[in-house]
C-alpha positions in Angstrom: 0.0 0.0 0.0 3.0 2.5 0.8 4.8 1.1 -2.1 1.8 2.2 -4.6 1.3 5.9 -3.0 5.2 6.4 -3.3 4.9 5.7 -7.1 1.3 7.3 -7.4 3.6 10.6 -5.8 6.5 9.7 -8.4 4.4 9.3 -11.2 0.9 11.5 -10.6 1.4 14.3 -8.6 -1.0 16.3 -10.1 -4.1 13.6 -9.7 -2.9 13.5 -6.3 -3.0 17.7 -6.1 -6.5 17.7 -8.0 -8.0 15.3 -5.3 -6.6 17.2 -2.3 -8.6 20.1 -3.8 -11.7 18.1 -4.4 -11.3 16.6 -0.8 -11.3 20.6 0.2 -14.1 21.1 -1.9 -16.1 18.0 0.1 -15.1 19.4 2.9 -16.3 22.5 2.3 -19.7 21.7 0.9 -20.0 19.4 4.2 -19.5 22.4 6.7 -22.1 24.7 4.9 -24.8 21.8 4.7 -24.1 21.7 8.8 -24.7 25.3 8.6 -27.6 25.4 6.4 -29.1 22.5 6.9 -28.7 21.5 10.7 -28.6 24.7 11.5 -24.9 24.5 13.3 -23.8 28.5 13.2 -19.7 28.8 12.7 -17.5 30.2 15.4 -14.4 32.4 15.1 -12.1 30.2 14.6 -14.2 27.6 12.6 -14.5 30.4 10.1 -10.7 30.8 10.2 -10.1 26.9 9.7 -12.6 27.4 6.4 -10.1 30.0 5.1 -7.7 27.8 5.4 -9.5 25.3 3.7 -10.5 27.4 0.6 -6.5 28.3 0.3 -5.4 24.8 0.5 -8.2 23.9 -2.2 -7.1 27.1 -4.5 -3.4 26.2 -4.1 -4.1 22.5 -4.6 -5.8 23.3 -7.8 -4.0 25.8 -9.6 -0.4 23.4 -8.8 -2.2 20.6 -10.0 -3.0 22.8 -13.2 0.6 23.3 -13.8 3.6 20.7 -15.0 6.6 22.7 -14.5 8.2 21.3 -11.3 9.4 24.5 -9.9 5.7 25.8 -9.5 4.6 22.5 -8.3 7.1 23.0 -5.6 6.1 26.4 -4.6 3.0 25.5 -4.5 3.2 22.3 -2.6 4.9 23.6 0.0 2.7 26.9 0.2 -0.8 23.8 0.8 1.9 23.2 3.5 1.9 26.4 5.2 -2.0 26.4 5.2 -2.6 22.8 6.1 0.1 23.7 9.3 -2.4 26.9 9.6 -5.3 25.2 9.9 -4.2 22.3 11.6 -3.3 24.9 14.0 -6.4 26.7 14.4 -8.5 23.2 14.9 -5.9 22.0 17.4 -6.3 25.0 19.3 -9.8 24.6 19.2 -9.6 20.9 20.0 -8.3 22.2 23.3 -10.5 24.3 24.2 -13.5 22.0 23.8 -11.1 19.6 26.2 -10.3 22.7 28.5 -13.5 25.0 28.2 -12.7 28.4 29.6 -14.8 28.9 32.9 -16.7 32.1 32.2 -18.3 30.9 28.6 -19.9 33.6 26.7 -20.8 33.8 23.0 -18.6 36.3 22.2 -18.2 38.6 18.8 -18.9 36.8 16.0 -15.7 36.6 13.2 -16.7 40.2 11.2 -17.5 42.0 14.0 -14.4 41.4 15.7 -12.2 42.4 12.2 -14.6 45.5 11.3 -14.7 47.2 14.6 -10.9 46.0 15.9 -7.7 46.8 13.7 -6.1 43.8 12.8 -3.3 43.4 15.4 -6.1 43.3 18.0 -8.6 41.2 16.3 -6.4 38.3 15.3 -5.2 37.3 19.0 -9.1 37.9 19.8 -10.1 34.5 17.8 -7.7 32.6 19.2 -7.7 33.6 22.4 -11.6 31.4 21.5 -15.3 32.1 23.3 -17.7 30.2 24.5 -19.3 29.3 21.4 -15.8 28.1 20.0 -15.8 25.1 22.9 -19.3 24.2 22.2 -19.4 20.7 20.9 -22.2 20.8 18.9 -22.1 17.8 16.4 -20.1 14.8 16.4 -19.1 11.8 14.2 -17.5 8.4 15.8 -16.2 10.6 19.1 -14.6 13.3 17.2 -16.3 17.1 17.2 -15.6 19.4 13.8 -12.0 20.6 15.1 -10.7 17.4 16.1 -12.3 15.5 12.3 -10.6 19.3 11.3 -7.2 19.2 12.6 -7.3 15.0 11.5 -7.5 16.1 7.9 -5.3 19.1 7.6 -2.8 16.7 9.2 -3.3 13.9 6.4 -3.0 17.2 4.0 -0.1 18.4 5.3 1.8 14.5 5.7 1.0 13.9 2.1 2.4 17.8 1.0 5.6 16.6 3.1 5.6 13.5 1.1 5.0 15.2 -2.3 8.0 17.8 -1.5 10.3 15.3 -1.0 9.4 13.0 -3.9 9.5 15.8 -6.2 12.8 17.5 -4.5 14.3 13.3 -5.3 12.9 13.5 -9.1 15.7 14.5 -11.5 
């Protein structure tokens, strides 16, 4: 099984790119029918984990719309850089659903805080969390949103390590 994703990342990198993006995508679709359908409202930092998502999905796409090896570099390592991002928003999260702060309030919602706040204020607002962001309000075999979350920016990010590194070995 290891054997055949080494030469699918040899051989394929850009399926392997396209369906990264289409996983995105899935992922994507998924959280709005929670919000639109079940009627599960987004918190601060579930908002910033979807950014994340949409630029992994963007840079997934346009480097598996490219053959030149230099951009498929570049552009590997920058799904990288937003996997770590968003693994690093739902781990955070993760932790506070564990560790729930003891005064839980709703907090400002994601625009208020960047419309009202200049940036350098708003940004340690939303990860600093709220109450609403250690609500667990759905879950799937044990795991809430930001655990399932962090779980698959982590598989992204393992398998951008493993495309830099076959495509760094390719002459």
């Amino acid at each position: 099984m290891v054997q055949s994703l080494l030469v699918l990342l040899d051989q394929a990198p850009r399926r392997v790119l396209a369906v990264v993006c289409a996983a995105c995508v899935a992922m994507l679709a998924f959280g709005l029918y929670l919000q639109h359908s079940l009627g599960l409202n987004p918190c601060p930092m579930c908002i910033v984990q979807r950014y994340a998502l949409i630029f992994v999905a963007v840079t997934a796409g346009l480097t598996a719309a490219t053959d030149k090896k230099t951009l498929q570099l570049i552009g590997t390592l920058l799904m990288l850089l937003g996997a770590g991002f968003g693994g690093f928003v739902a781990a955070r999260q993760t932790w506070l659903q564990w560790h729930p702060p003891e005064m839980a309030t709703c907090g400002r919602d994601f625009y208020g805080m960047i419309e009202d706040f200049p940036l350098n204020r708003a940004i340690p607002m939303i990860f600093k969390g709220s109450g609403d962001c250690s609500a667990v309000d759905w879950t799937f075999l044990g795991g809430s949103i930001a655990n399932w979350s962090f779980v698959c920016f982590t598989l992204v990010g393992v398998l951008a390590m493993a495309l830099i590194w076959r495509m760094a070995k390719r002459p």
